[in-house]
N, C-alpha and C positions, 0 to 999 in steps of 0.2 A: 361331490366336493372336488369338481378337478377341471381343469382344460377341457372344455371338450369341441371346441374345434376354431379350425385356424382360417382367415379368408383375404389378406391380402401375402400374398409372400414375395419378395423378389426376385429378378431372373439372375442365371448364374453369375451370368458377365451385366455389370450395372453401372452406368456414370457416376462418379460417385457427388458431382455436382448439381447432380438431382434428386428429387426424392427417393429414399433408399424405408419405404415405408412397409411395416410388420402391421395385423391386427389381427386378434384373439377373444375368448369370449371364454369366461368361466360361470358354471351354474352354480356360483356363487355370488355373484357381483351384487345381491341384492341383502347384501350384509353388511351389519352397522361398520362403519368405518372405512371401507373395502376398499382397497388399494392391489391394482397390476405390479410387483416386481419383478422387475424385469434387468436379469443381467446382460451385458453387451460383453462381447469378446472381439476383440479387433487384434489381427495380425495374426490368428491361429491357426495355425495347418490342423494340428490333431485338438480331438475333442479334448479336454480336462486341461488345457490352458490356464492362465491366470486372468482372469476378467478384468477388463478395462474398466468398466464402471458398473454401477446399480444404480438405478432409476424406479421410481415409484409413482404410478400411472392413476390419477383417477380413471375411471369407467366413464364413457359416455352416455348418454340419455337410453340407449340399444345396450348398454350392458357390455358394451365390447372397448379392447384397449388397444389403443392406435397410436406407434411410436412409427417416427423418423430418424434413423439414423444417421445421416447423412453429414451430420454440421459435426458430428462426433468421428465419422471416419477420416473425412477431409484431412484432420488436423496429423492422420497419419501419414499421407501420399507427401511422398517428397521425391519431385525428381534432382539428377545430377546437375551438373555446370553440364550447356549444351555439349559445349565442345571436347568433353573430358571423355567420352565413350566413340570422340572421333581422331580425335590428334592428342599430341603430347604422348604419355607414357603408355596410354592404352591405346592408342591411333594399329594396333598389330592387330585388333580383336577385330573379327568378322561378327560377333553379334554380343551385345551387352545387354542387361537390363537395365532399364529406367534406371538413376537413380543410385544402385548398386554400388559403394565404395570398391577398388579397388587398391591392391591386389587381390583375389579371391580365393580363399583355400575349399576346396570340393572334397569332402563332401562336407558339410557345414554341421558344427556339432548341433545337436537340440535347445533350439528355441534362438536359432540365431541364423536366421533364415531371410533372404534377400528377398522385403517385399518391397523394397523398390515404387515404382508409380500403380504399383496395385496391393492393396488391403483386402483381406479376407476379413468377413463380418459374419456372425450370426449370433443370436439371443435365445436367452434361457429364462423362463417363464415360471411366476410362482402366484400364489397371494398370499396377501394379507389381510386381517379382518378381525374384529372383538368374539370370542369366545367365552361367555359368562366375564363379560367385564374384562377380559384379557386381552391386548391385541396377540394377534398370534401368525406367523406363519409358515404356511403352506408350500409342497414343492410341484403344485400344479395337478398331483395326482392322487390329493387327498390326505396325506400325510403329514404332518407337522416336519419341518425342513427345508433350508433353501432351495430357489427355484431349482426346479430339474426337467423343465419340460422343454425339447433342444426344438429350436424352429430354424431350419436353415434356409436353403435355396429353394427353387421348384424343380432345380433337380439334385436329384437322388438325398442324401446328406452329406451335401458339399455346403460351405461358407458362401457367401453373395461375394464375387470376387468383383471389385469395385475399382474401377479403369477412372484417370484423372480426366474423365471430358463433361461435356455437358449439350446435351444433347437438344435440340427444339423441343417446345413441352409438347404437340401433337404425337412426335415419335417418342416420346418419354411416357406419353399414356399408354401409347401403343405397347411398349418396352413390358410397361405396367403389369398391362390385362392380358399376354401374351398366354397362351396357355401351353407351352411350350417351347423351349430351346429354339426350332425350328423356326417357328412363327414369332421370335422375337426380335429386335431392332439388328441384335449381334448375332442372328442369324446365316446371313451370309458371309461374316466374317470367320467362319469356321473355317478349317482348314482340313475338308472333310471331299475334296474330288474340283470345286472352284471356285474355293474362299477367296477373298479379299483383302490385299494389305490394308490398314488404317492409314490409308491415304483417300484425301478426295482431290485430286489431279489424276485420276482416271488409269488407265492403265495404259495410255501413253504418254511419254513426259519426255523434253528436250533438258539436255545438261550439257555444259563446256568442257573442255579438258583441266584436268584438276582439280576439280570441286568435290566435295561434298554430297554425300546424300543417303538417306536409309529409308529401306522398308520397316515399317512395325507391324507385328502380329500377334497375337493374343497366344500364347504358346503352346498351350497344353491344356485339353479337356480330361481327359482320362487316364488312368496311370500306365499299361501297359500295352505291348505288339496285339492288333487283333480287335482294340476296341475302337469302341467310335470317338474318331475326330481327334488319334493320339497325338503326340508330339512329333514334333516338324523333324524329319532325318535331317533336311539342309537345301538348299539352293542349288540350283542348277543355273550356270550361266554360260550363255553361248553369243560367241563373237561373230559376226558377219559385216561383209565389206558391202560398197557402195552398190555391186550388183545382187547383192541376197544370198553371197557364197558364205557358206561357212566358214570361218577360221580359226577356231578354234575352241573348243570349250572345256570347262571345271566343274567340279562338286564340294559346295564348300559348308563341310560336316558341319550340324549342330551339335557342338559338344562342347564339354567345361572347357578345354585347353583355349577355344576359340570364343569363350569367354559365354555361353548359353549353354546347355544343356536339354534335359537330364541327362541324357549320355555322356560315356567317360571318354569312349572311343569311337573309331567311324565302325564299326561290327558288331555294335551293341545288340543286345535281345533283351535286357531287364534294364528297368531303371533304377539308377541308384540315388538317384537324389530327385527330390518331388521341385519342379520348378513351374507349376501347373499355375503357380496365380503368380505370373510376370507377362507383362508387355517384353517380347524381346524386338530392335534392333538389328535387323541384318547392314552394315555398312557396305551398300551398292556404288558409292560415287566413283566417279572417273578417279579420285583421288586417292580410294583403296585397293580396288580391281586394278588399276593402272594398264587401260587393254590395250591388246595387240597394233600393230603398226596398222594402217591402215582401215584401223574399225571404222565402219559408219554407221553400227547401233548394237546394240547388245539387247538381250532377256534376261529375265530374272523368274524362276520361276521355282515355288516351294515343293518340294517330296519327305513323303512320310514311309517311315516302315509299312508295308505290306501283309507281311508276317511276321513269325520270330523266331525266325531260322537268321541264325549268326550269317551275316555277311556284310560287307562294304558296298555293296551293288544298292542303287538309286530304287526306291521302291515305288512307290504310285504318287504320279504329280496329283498335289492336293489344292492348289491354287490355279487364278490364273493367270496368263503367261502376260508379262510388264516389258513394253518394250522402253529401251532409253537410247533417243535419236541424239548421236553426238552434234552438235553444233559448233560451227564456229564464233570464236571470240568475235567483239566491235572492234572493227579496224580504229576509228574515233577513239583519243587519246580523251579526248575531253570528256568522254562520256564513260568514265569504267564502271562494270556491271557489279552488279549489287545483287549480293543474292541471300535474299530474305526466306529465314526459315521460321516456322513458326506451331506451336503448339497446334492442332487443329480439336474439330467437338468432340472426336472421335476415342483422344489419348494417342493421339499418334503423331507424329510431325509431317509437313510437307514444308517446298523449299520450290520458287519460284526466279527466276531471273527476271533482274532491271535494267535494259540496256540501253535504253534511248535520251535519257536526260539523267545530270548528276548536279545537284544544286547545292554546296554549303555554305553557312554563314555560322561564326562561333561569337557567342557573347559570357563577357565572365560577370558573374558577379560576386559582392565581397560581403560578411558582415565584417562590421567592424566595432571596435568598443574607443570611448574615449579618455586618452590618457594625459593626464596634469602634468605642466611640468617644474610642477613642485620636485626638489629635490630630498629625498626622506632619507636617504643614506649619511647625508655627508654635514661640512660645520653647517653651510649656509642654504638658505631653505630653494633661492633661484642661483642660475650658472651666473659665475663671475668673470668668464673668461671666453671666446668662442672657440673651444680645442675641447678634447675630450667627445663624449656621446652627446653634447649637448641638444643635439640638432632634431636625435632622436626620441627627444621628450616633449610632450607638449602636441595636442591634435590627436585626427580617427586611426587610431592601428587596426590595422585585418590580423583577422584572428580563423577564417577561415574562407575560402572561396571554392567556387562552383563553375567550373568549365562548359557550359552546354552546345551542343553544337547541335543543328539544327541542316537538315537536309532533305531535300525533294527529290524523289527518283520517278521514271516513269516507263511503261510497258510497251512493247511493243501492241501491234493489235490482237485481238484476245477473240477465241470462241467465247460462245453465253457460259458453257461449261466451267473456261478457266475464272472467268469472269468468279462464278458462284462459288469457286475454289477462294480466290483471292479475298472475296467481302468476308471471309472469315479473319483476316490479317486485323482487322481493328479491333476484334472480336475475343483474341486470343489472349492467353492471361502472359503468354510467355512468347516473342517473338526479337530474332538477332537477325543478325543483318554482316553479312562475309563482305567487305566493302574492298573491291581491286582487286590485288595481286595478294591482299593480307587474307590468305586462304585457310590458317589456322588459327585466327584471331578474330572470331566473331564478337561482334560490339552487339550486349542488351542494350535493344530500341524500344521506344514507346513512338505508335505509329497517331499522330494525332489528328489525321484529317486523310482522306481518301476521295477522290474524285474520276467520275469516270466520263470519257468523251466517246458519244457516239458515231458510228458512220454507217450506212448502208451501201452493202455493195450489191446489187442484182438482190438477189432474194435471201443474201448473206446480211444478219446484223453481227458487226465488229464493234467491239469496243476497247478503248484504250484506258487506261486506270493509272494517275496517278497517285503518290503515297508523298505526304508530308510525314517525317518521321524526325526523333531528336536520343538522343544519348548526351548524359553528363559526366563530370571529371570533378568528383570532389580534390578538392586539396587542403586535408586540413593544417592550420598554421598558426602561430605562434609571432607576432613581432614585438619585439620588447624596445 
């Protein structure tokens, strides 16, 4: 009379725009009326949470109950305004989470916890079924009582921590049937000797002076110094001039003050606050680093504690090494760069330049409603005089209008690599656009049409990509 065994379960880290599927099997299921209940916990770090919902499952034809979670998690992931974890009042923070309101008080009391662009999920298993004419239930282990039977990740008893991407379905089966951490899709994005930011523009990438731009990285698998794959110490960035000399470089702490964590300070040895299911944000761009005179590229590259002997000292580089080649701006006035950022499958953002064509064309449109100019206020029903508001009575008043502006940018010539980065820009649920000199005012785009032009050079194929994109300007209004 109980659970007795479990056969799809999720991996730790899971897009949460894909299937997020549990199945279970009790040797019960062949009992009059028999129903899988099943409670879902969404956002809970520790076990005995307040459950999100109950669900009650029939059994398939095999006896076994097969839930999705996914369309149930979704509705928790919310990330921030792009720009709010780069400029304005937090523009100081070297790394933020998704999402995250600020200001941030550390350590966070209980059950008020920054999940940000990632949801912890997992489900609790029971049945139900007629007992001498009663329905009755079950906590999964034979007992009369609510589910109690805890199903969480495939590893250890952790929650399916559930990242906002969505991944191709071949690597989403793979993700699936993975039978380990390891061998899973978010495998190499561990931050365990040379993991992977949640970037696909590679590990090398051009940026202009001024801009914009972050690493995201999955932040924390295990709670303390010593285990695998712990939380990120911090960044290391080193400056180098045109000939490959050094110029200078920082370490720049993961910890609460710099707005990630779990760390309080840069000598931590214990963690005091669990920040283990956040995508964090390290803000890399020329715009926050502001480097040395003379740079002509910089790295980025992630360290983790080593041990958990107290100290400030940089412990084992856990990633790897991101180079960022500064570029010069378009001399061409007429052509200002556009630099589009964009959600990518991964849950992470990347951020490309548009410097070769800048096309816009704005059109407004209005509703309107139509007004009598019957006069209902006053003695006489029409104007007797042409003075007064008359003029304003009578025909379509707007009552609201829509500013859309509509523009064409286009790339330079592209490897196949950036190319396959880029074909995600249409793809993306959330993509802005830095247009000019307006460096902390990204405009939300909808990018509506994509086009790419071939060339062969020698045994080089190049390609150039342009992007039809539009932004609108409600204005709601009133004319009487």
């Amino acid at each position: 009379m109980s659970i007795t065994a479990t056969y799809s379960i999720p991996q730790l880290w899971t897009p949460a725009y894909n299937p997020i599927i549990y199945s279970f099997k009790s040797d019960q299921s062949a009992q009059p009326d028999f129903s899988y209940v099943i409670d879902i916990y969404v956002a809970s770090i520790t076990f005995g949470a307040t459950q999100t919902l109950r669900l009650y499952q029939k059994p398939n034809p095999s006896g076994v109950g097969i839930v999705d979670v996914s369309n149930i998690v979704q509705s928790y992931i919310s990330l921030s305004n792009f720009y709010g974890t780069e400029t304005g009042a937090t523009g100081g923070l070297a790394y933020a989470p998704y999402g995250n309101p600020f200001p941030v008080t550390y350590p966070l009391a209980a059950g008020n916890y920054p999940w940000n662009a990632v949801a912890g999920v997992y489900i609790v298993v029971g049945e139900q079924y007629q007992v001498g004419g009663v329905l009755t239930m079950y906590d999964g282990f034979g007992n009369p009582g609510d589910p109690a039977y805890d199903i969480f990740s495939k590893y250890a008893s952790e929650p399916v921590r559930c990242v906002p991407g969505a991944i191709p379905y071949p690597e989403s089966v793979s993700n699936i049937t993975a039978a380990s951490i390891a061998s899973s899709f978010y495998g190499p994005y561990i931050m365990d000797g040379d993991g992977l930011f949640l970037s696909r523009l590679g590990t090398t990438q051009s940026i202009m002076t001024n801009q914009h731009h972050s690493l995201s990285f999955l932040n924390q698998w295990d709670l303390g110094p010593g285990s695998y794959a712990y939380s990120v110490q911090g960044m290391e960035v080193i400056y180098y001039n045109s000939a490959g000399g050094v110029i200078s470089s920082t370490f720049v702490y993961n910890n609460t003050v710099a707005g990630g964590g779990p760390q309080t300070a840069n000598n931590y040895t214990a963690v005091t606050f669990n920040l283990k299911y956040s995508i964090l944000q390290f803000n890399c761009g020329t715009r926050f680093l502001n480097p040395p005179a003379n740079t002509a590229y910089y790295t980025v590259q992630a360290y983790r504690k080593s041990s958990a002997t107290t100290s400030t000292t940089p412990g084992t580089a856990c990633s790897a090494l991101y180079r960022f080649n500064i570029v010069s701006r378009p001399c061409n006035d007429l052509y200002p760069p556009v630099r589009v950022a964009w959600l990518n499958d991964l849950g992470g953002r990347d951020y490309y330049n548009f410097t070769m064509l800048y096309e816009k064309s704005t059109t407004s449109d209005y509703d309107t409603w139509f007004q009598t100019s019957v006069n209902w206020d006053g003695q006489f029903a029409y104007p007797t005089t042409q003075n007064g508001d008359w003029w304003l009575r009578g025909g379509p008043k707007t009552f609201n209008k829509v500013v859309t502006t509509k523009f064409i940018i286009q790339t330079d010539w592209l490897l196949q690599a950036e190319v396959d980065a880029l074909g995600q820009i249409p793809e993306s649920s959330q993509v802005w656009a830095y247009i000019g000199q307006s460096v902390d005012q990204p405009q939300s785009i909808q990018v509506t049409n994509i086009d790419y032009t071939y060339s062969n050079v020698g045994q080089q194929k190049l390609v150039q990509a342009t992007l039809e994109c539009q932004y609108s300007k409600p204005q709601p209004k009133q004319n009487m």
